[in-house]
KOLKEKOL-791943 format. One line per 2 residues: number of its first residue (from 1); their letters; for each residue z, y, x of C-alpha. Coordinates in pm, 1 decimal, padded with zeros to 6 digits, always signed. Each point is the difference from the previous one (the first is absolute). Layout:
<rs>
NUM	A	Z:Y:X  ...;
</rs>
This chain:
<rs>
1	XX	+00000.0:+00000.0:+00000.0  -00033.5:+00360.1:+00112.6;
3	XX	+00365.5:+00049.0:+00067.8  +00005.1:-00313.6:+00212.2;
5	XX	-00297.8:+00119.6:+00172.7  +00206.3:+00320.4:+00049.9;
7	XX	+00261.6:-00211.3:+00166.9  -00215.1:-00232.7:+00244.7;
9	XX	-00131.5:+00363.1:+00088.3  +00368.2:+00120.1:+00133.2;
11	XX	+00132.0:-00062.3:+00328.3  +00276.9:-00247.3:-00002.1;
13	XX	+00352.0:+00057.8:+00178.7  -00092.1:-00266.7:+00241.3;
15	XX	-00308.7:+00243.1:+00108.2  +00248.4:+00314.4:+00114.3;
17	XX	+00025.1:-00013.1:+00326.4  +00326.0:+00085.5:+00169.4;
19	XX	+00240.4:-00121.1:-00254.9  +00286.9:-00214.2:+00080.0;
21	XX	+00078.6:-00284.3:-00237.9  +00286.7:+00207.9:-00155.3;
23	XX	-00223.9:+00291.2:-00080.9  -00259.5:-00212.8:-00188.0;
25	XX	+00282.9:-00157.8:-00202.5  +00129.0:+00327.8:-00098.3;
27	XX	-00359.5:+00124.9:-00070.8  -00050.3:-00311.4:-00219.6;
29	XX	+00277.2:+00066.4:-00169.7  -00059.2:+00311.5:-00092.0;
31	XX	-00376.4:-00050.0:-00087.1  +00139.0:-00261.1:-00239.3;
33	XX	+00250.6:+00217.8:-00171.4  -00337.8:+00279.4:-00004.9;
35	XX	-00188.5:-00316.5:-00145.0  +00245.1:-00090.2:-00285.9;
37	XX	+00070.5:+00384.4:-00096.9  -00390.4:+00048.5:-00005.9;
39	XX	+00000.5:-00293.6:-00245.1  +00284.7:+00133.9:-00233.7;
41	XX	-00175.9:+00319.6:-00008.4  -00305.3:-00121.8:-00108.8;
43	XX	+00175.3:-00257.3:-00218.9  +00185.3:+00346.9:-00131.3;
45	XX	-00305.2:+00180.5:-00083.1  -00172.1:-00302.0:-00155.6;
47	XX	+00356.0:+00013.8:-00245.0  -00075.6:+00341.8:-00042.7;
49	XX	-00352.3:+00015.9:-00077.9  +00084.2:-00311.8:-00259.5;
51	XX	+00262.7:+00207.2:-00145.3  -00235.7:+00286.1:-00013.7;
53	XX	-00229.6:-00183.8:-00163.3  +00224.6:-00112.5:-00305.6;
55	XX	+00092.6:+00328.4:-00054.9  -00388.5:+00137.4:-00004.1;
57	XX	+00003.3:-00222.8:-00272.9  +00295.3:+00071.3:-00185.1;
59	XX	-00117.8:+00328.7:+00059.4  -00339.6:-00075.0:-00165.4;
61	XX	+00181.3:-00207.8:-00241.6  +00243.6:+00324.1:-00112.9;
63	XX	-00328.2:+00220.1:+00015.8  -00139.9:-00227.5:-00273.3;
65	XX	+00277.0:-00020.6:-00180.7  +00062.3:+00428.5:+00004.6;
67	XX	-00372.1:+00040.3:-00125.1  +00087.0:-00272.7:-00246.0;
69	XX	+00293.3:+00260.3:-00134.8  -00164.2:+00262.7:+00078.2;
71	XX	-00319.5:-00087.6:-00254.4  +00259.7:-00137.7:-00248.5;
73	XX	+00182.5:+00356.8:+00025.5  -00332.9:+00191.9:-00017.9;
75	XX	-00124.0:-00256.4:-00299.6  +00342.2:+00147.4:-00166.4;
77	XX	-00002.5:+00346.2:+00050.3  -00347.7:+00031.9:-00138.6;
79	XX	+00120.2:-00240.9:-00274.8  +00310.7:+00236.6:-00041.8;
81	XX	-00238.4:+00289.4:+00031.2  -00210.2:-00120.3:-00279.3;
83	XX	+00279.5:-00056.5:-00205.5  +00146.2:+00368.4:+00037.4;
85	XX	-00311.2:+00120.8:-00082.6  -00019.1:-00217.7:-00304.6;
87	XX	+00335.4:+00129.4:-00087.7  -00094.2:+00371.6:+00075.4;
89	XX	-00324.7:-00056.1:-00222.4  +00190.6:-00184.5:-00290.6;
91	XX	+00286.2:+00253.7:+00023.9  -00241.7:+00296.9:-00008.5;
93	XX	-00207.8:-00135.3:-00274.5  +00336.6:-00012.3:-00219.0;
95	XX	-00012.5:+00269.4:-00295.9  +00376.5:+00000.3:+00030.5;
97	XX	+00143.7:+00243.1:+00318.0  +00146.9:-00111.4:+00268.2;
99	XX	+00214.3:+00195.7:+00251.6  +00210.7:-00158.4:+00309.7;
101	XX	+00240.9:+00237.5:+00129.2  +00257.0:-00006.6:+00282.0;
103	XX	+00380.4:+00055.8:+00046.5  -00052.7:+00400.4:+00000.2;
105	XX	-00213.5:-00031.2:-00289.1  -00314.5:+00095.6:+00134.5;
107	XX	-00294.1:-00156.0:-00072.8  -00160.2:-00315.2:+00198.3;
109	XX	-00266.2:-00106.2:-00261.3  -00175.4:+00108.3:-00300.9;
111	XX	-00254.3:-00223.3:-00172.3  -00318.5:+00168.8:-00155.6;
113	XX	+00203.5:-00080.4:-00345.3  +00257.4:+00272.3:+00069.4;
115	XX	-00222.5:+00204.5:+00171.9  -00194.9:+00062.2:-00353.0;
117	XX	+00308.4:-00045.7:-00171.6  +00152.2:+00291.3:+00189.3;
119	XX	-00264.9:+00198.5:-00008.7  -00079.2:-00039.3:+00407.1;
121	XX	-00343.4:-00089.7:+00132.0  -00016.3:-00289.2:+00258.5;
123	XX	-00014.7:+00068.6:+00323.5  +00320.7:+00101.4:+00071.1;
125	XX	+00167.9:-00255.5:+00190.5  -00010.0:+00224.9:+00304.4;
127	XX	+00234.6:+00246.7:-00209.2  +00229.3:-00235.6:-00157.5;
129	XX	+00280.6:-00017.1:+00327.5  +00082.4:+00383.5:-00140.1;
131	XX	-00000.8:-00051.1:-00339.7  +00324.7:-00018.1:-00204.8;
133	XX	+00051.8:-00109.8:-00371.9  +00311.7:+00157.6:-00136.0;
135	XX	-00115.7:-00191.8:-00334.2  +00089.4:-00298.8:+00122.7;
137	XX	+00333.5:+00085.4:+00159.7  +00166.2:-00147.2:-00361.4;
139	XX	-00178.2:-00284.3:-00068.9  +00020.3:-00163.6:+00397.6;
141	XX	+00356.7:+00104.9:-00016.9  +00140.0:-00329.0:-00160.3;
143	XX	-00142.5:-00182.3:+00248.2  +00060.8:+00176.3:+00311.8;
145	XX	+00353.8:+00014.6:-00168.8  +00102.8:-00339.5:-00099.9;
147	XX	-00070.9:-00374.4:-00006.6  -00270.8:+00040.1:-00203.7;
149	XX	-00296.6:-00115.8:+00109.3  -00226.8:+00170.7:-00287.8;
151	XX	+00017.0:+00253.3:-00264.5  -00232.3:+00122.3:-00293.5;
153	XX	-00049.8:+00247.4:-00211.5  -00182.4:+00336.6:-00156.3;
155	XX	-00052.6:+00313.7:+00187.2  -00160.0:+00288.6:+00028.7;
157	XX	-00212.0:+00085.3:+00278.4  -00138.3:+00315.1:+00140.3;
159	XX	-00403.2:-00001.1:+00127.9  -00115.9:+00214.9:+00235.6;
161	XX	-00124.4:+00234.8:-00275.5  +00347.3:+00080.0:-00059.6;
163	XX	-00030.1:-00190.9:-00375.5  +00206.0:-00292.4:-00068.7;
165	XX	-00059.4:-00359.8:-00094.1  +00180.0:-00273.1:-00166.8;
167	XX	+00055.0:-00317.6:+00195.0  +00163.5:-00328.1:-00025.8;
169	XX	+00058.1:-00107.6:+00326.5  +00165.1:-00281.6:+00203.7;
171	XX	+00204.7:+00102.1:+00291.4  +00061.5:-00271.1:+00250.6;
173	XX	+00163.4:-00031.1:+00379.1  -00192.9:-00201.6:+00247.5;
175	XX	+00184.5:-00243.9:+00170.4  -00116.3:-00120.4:+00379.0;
177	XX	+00277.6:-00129.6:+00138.1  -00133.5:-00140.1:+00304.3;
179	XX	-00320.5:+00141.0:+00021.2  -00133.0:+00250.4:+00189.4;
181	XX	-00076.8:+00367.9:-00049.1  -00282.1:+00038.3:-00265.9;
183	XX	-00176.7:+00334.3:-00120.4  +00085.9:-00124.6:-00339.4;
185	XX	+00320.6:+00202.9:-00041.3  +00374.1:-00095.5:-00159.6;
187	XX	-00106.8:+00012.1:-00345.3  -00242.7:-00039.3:-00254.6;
189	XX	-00035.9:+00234.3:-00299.1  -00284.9:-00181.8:-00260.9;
191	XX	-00092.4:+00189.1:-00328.2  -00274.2:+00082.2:-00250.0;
193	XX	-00063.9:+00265.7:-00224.4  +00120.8:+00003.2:-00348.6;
195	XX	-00155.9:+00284.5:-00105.5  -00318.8:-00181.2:-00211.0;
197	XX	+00247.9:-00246.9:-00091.9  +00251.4:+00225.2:-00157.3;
199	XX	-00328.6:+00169.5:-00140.5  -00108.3:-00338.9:-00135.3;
201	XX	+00385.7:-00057.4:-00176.5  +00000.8:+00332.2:-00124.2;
203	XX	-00297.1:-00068.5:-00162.2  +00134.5:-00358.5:-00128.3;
205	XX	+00278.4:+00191.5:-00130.7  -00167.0:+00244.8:-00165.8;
207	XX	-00206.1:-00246.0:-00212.1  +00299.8:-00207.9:-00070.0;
209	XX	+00119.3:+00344.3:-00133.2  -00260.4:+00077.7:-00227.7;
211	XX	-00002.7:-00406.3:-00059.3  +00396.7:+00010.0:-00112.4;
213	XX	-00083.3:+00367.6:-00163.6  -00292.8:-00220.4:-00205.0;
215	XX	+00292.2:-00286.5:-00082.0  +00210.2:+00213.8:-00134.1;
217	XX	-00159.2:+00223.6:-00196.6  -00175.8:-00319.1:-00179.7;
219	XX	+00418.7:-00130.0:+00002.6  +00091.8:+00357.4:-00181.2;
221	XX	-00270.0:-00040.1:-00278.3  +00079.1:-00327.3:-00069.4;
223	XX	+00381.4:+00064.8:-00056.8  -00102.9:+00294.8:-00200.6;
225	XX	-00235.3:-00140.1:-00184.4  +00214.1:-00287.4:-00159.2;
227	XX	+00314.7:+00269.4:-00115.9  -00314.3:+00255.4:-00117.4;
229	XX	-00194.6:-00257.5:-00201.4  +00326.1:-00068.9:-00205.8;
231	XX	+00124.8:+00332.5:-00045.7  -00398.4:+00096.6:-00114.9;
233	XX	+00006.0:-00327.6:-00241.2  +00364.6:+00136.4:-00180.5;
235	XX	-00146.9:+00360.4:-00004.3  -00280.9:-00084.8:-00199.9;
237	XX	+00227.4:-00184.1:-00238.8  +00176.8:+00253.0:-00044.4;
239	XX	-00154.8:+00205.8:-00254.6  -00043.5:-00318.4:-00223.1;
241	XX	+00358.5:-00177.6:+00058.9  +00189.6:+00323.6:+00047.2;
243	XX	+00190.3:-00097.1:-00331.4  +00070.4:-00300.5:+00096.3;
245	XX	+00375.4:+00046.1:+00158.0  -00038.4:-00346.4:+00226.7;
247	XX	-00281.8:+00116.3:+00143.1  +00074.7:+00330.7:+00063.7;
249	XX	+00352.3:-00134.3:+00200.8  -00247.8:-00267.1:+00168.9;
251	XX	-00260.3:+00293.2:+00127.1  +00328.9:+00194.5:+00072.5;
253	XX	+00171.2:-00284.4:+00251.9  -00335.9:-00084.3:+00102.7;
255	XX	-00125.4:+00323.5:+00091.6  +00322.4:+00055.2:+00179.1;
257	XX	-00038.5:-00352.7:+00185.4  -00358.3:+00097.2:+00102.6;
259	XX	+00104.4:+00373.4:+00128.1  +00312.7:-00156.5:+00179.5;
261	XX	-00263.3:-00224.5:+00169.9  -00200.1:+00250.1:+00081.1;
263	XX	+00265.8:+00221.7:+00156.2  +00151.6:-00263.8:+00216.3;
265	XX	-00372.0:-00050.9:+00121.1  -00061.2:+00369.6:+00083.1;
267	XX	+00378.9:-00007.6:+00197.2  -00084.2:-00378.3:+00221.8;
269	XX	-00373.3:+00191.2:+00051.7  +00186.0:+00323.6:+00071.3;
271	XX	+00288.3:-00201.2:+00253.0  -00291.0:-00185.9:+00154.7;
273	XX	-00178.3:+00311.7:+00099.6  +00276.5:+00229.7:+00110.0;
275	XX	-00003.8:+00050.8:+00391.9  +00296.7:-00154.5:+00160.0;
277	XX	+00235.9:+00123.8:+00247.4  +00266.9:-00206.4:+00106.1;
279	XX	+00249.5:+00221.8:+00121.1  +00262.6:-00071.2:+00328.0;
281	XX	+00317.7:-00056.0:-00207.3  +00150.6:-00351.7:+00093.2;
283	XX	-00072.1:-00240.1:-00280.2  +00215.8:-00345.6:+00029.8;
285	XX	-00181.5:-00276.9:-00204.3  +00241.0:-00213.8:-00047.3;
287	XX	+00241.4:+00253.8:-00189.8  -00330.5:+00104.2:-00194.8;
289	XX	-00100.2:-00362.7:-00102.6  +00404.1:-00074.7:-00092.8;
291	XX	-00026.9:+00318.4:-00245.7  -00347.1:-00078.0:-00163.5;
293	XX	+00143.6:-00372.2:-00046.9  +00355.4:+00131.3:-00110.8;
295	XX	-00202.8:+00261.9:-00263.8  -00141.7:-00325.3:-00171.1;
297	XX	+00263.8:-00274.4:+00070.8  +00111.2:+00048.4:-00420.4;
299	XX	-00323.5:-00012.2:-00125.6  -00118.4:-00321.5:+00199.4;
301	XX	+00353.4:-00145.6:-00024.2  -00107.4:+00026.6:-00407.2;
303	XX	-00342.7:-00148.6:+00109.4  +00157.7:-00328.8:+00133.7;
305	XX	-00078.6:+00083.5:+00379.1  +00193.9:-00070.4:+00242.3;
307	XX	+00046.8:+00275.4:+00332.6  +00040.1:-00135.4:+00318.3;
309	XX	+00064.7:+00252.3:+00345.6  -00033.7:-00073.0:+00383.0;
311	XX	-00037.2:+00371.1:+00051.9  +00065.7:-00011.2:+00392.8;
313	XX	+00087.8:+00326.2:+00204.3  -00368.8:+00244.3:+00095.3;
315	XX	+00028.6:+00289.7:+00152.7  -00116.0:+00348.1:-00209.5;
317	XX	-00407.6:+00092.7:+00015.0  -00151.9:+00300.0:-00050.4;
319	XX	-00102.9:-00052.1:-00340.3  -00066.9:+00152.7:-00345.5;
321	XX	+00303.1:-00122.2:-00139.3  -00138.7:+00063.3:-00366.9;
323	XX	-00335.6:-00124.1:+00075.1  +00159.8:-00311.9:+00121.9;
325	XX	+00201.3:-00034.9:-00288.1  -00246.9:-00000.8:-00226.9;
327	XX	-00206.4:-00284.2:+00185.1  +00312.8:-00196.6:-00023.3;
329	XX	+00072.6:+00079.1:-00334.4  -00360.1:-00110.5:-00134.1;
331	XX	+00000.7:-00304.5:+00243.0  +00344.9:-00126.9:-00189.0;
333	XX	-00145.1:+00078.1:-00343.8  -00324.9:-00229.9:+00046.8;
335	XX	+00270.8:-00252.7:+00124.6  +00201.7:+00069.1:-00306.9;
337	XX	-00325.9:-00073.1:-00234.0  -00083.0:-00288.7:+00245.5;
339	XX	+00310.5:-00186.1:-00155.3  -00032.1:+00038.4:-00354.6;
341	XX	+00227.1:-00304.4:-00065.9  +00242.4:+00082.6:+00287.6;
343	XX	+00020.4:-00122.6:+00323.6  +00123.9:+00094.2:+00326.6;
345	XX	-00105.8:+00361.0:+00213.3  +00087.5:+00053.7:+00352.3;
347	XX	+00024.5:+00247.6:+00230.2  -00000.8:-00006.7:+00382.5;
349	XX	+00055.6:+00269.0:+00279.8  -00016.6:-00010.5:+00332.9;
351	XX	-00173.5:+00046.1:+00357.8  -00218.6:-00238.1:+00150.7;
353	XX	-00277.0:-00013.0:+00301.1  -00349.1:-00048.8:-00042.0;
355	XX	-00358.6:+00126.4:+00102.8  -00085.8:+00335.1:-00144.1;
357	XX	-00300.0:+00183.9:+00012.5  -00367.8:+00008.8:+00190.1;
359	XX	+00155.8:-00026.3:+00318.8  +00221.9:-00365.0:-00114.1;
361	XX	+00291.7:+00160.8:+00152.0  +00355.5:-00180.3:-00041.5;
363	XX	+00155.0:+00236.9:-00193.5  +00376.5:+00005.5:-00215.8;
365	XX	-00112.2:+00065.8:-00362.0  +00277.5:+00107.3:-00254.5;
367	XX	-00090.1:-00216.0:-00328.9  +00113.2:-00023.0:-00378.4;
369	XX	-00106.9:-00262.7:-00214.4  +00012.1:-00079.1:-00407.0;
371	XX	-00046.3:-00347.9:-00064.4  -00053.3:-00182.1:-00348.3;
373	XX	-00026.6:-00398.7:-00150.0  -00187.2:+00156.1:-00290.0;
375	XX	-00369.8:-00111.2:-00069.7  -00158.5:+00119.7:+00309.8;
377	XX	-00341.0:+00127.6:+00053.0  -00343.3:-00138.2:-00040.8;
379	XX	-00193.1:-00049.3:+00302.2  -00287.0:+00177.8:-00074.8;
381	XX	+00169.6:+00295.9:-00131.5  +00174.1:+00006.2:+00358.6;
383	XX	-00301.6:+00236.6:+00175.5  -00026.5:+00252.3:-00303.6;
385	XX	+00419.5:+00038.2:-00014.8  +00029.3:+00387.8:+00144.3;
387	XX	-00382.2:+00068.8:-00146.6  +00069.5:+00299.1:-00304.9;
389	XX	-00037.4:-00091.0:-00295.6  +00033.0:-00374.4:+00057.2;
391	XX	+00297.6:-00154.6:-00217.0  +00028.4:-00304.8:-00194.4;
393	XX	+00210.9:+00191.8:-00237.1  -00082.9:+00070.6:-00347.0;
395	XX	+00181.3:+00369.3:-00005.9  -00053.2:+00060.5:+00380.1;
397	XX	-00180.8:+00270.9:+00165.6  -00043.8:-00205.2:+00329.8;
399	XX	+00111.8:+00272.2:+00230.7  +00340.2:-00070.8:+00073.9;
401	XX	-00131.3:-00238.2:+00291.2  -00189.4:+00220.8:+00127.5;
403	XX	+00231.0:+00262.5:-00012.9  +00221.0:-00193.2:+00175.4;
405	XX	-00217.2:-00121.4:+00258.9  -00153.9:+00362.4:+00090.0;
407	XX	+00373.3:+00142.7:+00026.9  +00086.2:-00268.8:+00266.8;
409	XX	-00327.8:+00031.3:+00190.9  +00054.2:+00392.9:-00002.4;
411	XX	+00358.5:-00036.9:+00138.3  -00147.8:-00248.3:+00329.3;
413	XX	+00118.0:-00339.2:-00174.0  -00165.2:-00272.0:-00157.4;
415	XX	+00034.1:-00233.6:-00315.6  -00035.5:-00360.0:-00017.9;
417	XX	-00019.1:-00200.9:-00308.1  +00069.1:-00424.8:+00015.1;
419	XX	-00039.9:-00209.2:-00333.4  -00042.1:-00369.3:-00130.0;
421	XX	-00121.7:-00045.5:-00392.0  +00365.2:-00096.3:-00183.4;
423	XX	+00184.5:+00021.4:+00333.0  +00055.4:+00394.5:+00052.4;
425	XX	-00112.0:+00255.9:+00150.8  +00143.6:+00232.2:+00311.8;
427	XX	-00063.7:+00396.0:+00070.1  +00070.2:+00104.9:+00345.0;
429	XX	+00048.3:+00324.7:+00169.6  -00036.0:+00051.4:+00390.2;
431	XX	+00029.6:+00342.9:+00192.4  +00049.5:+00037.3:+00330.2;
433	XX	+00359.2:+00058.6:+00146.5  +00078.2:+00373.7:+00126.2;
435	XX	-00000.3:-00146.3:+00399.0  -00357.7:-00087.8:-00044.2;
437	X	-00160.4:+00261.0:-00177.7;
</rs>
C-alpha cells in the first residue's frame, strides 16, 4: 500500500550512523510512542468526522422536520387568515351594529352595521383609537361592574348628526383569559335599530285601535238596541193600553228596568274610558281584599258560601287603592254568582318569585288571589274573558272584565284567570314588589 511504500522509503535506525545501541533503543522508543499517538489521532479524527457526520444528519433530519412546522404553521395562518376575513366579511355584512370597545371605552371596532346605524360612513377605522362613546358608558357599566357576563336592553343613541336613535342592544365583556393581546377590545356592544320597528308597532297598534274602536261601537249598539227596541214596543202601546192599569205599571217598571240598563251601560263605558292615574299613596292588598270580603261576608253567608283566608303578610304598592278595590270587588261578585247553590270562596295573599316581563327576569311579585268551587268556565269562552262586551250573563254589560283587566295593566300588574268546567275557577293578581320596580 502507499503508506507501506512510504515506510520501505524511510531510513531505518539501523542505517544512522554513529549511534550507540542505547541511543537507537531510546530512539525506537520514542518513534513508537510518535507511532501509536499518530494512530490515536487519526483514530480521533476518524471518531470525529463519524460523529460529525450523525449530526449533519440530525441536522438535515431537524431541517426537515422545521420546514415540516414551518409549512404546517404557514398552512394555518393563511387558514386563520381566511377565517378572520370570513369573520370580518360575515360581521360586516350584519344589518345589526357592532362595536368592540376597550377598558377606557374607546372604540376598537365598528362593523359597517353601526357605521350606518350611527350615522358614520366607513372608512374610519383609522379614527376610531380617539373616539369615545359616552352613550355607552351605562349600558357596559354592569359588566365592567359585576359578575355579569352580559346585559340587554333599550337605549337611546346619539348619530353623528346630533339626532337620536332607539336601540336594543346587547352589551357583553370579552373574556381571553389566556390569550394574547387582540385588537378586538374588552367588550362588545351589539344592537339594531328599533326605529322602523317601533314604526311598524305603532302602526299595529293603531289598527288594533280603530279595530277595538270598530268592536265596540258594534258592542254599544247592540246593548242599546235590545233596552231601545222594548222601550219603542211599550211606547207604541201606549196610546192604545194607556187605560189599562197593568200595563201601564208593566211599561212603568219596564221602562225603568230598560233606563237603569242603559245608565249602568253609559257609567262601565264611561269607567272604561276614563284615563287612569294611579297615584303614589301605599296601597296594602291584603287589608283591601279582607275589607271587600268582610263588606259581603252577610250576604254570601245568606247565599250558603263558605269564606276561607290565607291572607299572608305583602308589603304596600303604589296603587290606586279605589281602582283596586273595585277590581276586587267585581272579581268576588262573579265568584258570588259562580256559586248559585253555595259553595266554598277563597282568598289568598302573599309574595312569591317568578319570571316577569320581556327580559324573564327573577323577580318577587306581590299577589292576591279569589278562588271559587262554583261552575267554572267554559274553555272556549277562556280567550274572549277581558274582551268588552263579552258576558255569558243575561243582565250583564260585559265590561266589568275588562274594566278590571285595563286597571291592572295601567297600574304595571297583570291578571291571570285558571278554570276547570264544574271544578272552579281562580282570579289572580300579580304586581311587582316596591324593591323591583
Amino acid at each position: 500500500t502507499k503508506s507501506n511504500s512510504a515506510a520501505g522509503m524511510a531510513p531505518s535506525i539501523k542505517d544512522l550512523p554513529n549511534l550507540s545501541q542505547e541511543e537507537v533503543d531510546l530512539l525506537s522508543k520514542h518513534f513508537e510512542v510518535f507511532s501509536e499517538t499518530t494512530n490515536k489521532l487519526v483514530a480521533a479524527q476518524q471518531h470525529l468526522q463519524e460523529q460529525l457526520r450523525v449530526l449533519m444528519e440530525e441536522l438535515e433530519k431537524k431541517n426537515r422536520q422545521l420546514e415540516s412546522v414551518n409549512q404546517e404553521l404557514a398552512l394555518k395562518m393563511r387558514e386563520s387568515d381566511e377565517v378572520r376575513q370570513f369573520l370580518d366579511r360575515l360581521i360586516d355584512s350584519m344589518q345589526t351594529g357592532l362595536i368592540a370597545l376597550d377598558s377606557e371605552g374607546r372604540i376598537a371596532k365598528m362593523n359597517r352595521g353601526a357605521c350606518e346605524i350611527l350615522g358614520w360612513k366607513k372608512g374610519l377605522p383609522d379614527h376610531f383609537d380617539s373616539i369615545r362613546v359616552p352613550d355607552l358608558s351605562d349600558p357596559i357599566a354592569p359588566v365592567t361592574s359585576s359578575e355579569r357576563q352580559a346585559h340587554s336592553g333599550e337605549i337611546r343613541l346619539m348619530k353623528r348628526d346630533g339626532d337620536t336613535v332607539l336601540v336594543r342592544y346587547t352589551a357583553a365583556r370579552i373574556e381571553t383569559p389566556d390569550a394574547p393581546e387582540t385588537d378586538l377590545g374588552d367588550y362588545l356592544f351589539v344592537f339594531e335599530d328599533l326605529s322602523q320597528l317601533r314604526l311598524l308597532e305603532e302602526r299595529v297598534r293603531r289598527s288594533d285601535r280603530l279595530t277595538a274602536l270598530g268592536e265596540l261601537a258594534a258592542g254599544v249598539a247592540h246593548e242599546m238596541r235590545n233596552p231601545l227596541a222594548t222601550m219603542r214596543g211599550f211606547l207604541q202601546l201606549l196610546p192604545s193600553e194607556y187605560e189599562d192599569p197593568d200595563f201601564r205599571e208593566e211599561c212603568s217598571t219596564r221602562l225603568i228596568d230598560e233606563i237603569d240598563r242603559l245608565a249602568r251601560l253609559t257609567d262601565d263605558l264611561l269607567e272604561l274610558s276614563r284615563p287612569i292615574q294611579p297615584d303614589d299613596r301605599a296601597t296594602d292588598l291584603r287589608q283591601l281584599l279582607r275589607e271587600v270580603v268582610s263588606e259581603h261576608s252577610e250576604t254570601m253567608a245568606s247565599e250558603g258560601i263558605q269564606i276561607h283566608d290565607r291572607l299572608e303578610e305583602v308589603p304596600p304598592l303604589p296603587l290606586d287603592r279605589d281602582r283596586l278595590k273595585q277590581v276586587l270587588l267585581n272579581l268576588i261578585i262573579n265568584s258570588r254568582q259562580a256559586l248559585p247553590d253555595g259553595g266554598n270562596l277563597s282568598v289568598f295573599s302573599g309574595v312569591k318569585r317568578e319570571t316577569w316581563g320581556q327580559e324573564d327576569e327573577e323577580r318577587d311579585l306581590v299577589f292576591v288571589a279569589i278562588v271559587d268551587d262554583g261552575m267554572g268556565i267554559d274553555p272556549k269562552h277562556m280567550d274572549s274573558l277581558f274582551d268588552p262586551f263579552f258576558t255569558t250573563k243575561d243582565r250583564g254589560t260585559g265590561l266589568g272584565l275588562a274594566l278590571c283587566h285595563r286597571i291592572v295593566e295601567e297600574h304595571g300588574g297583570v291578571i291571570r284567570v285558571e278554570s276547570s268546567p264544574g271544578k272552579g275557577t281562580s282570579f289572580s293578581l300579580y304586581f311587582p314588589a316596591p324593591s323591583n320596580r
